[in-house]
C-alpha positions as CSV (number, residue, x, y, z in Angstrom):
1,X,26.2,-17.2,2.7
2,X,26.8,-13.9,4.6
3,X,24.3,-12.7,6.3
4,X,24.5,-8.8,7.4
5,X,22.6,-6.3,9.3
6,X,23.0,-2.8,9.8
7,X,20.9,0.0,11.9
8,X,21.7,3.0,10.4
9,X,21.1,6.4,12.9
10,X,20.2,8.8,9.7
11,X,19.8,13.0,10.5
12,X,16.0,13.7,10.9
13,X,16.2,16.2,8.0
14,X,17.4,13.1,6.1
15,X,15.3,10.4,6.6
16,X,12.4,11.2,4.8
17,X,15.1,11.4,1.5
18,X,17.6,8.3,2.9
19,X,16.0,5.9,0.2
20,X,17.0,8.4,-2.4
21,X,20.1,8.9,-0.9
22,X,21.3,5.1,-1.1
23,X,19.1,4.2,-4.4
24,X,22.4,4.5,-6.6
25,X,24.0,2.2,-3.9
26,X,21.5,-0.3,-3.7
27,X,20.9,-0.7,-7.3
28,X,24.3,-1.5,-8.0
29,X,24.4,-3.8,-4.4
30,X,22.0,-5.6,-6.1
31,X,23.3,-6.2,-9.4
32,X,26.4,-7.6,-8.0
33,X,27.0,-11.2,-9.3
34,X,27.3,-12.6,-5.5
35,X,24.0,-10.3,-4.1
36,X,21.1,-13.1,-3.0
37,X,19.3,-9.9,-1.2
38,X,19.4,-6.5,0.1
39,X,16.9,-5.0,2.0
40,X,16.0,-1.1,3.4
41,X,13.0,-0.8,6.2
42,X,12.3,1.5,8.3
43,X,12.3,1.8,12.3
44,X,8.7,1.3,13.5
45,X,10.2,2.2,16.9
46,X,12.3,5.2,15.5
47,X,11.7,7.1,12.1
48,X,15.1,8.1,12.3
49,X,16.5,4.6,12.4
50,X,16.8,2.2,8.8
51,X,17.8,-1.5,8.6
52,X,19.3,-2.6,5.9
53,X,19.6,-6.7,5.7
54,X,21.5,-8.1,2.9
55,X,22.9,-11.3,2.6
56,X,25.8,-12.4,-0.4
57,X,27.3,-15.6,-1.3
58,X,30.2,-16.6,0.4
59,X,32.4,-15.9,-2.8
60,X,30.6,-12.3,-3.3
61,X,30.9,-11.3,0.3
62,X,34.7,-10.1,-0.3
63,X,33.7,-8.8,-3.8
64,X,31.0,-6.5,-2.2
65,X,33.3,-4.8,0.6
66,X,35.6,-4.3,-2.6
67,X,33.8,-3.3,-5.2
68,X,34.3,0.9,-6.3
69,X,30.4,1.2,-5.6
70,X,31.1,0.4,-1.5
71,X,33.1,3.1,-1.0
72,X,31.2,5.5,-3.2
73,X,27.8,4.1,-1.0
74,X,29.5,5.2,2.5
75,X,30.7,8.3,1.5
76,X,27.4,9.3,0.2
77,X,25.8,8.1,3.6
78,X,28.4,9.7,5.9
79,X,26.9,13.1,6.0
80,X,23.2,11.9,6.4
81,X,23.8,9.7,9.6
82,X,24.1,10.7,13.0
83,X,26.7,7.8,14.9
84,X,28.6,5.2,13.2
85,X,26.3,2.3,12.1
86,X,25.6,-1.1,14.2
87,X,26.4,-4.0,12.2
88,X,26.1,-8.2,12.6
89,X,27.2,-10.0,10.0
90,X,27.6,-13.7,10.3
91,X,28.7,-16.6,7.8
92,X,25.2,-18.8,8.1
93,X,24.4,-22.0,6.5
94,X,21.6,-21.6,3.8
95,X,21.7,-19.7,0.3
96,X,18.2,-17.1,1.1
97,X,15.1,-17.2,2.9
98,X,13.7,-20.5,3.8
99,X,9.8,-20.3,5.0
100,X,9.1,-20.1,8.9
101,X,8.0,-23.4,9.9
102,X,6.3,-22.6,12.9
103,X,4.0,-20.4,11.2
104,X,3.3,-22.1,7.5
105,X,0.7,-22.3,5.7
106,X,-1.2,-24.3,4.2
């Protein structure tokens, strides 16, 4: 699977409204055929910042970045955020989240 993470530096007059902003984009994100997840939180260290963690199948990876919904999803961020997003993403082993061993319960 693809695993992806992106800090997003939103405009402080937008982050109280940046869930709003990217609902259309992350309903359709996560209908895609090849989503497994996709994730917004919030900064607890900076209200201005949002994480958004996704992760897609190796075959729906491409399909994501290509889809007409991508394109229409960063053009309706572009004028809300402040620098050009950080991003990892990594081809992991795994297909979604596994539990944390080191802290499971019982």
């Amino acid at each position: 699977m693809y695993l992806i993470v992106v800090k997003f530096p939103v405009k402080p007059e937008s982050a109280d409204r940046w869930i709003d902003i990217v609902a259309d984009y992350t309903s359709a994100c996560r209908a895609e055929e090849g989503n497994i997840f996709f994730e917004w939180s919030r900064s607890v260290e900076d209200p201005n910042e949002f994480v958004l963690v996704e992760a897609f199948t190796d075959e729906g990876a491409a399909a994501h970045v290509q889809s007409p919904h991508f394109q229409q999803g960063i053009d309706a961020m572009r004028p809300h955020i402040t620098s050009t997003p950080k991003i990892v993403s990594r081809q992991v082993d795994g297909d979604g989240w596994e539990e944390m061993g080191e802290l499971k319960m019982d």
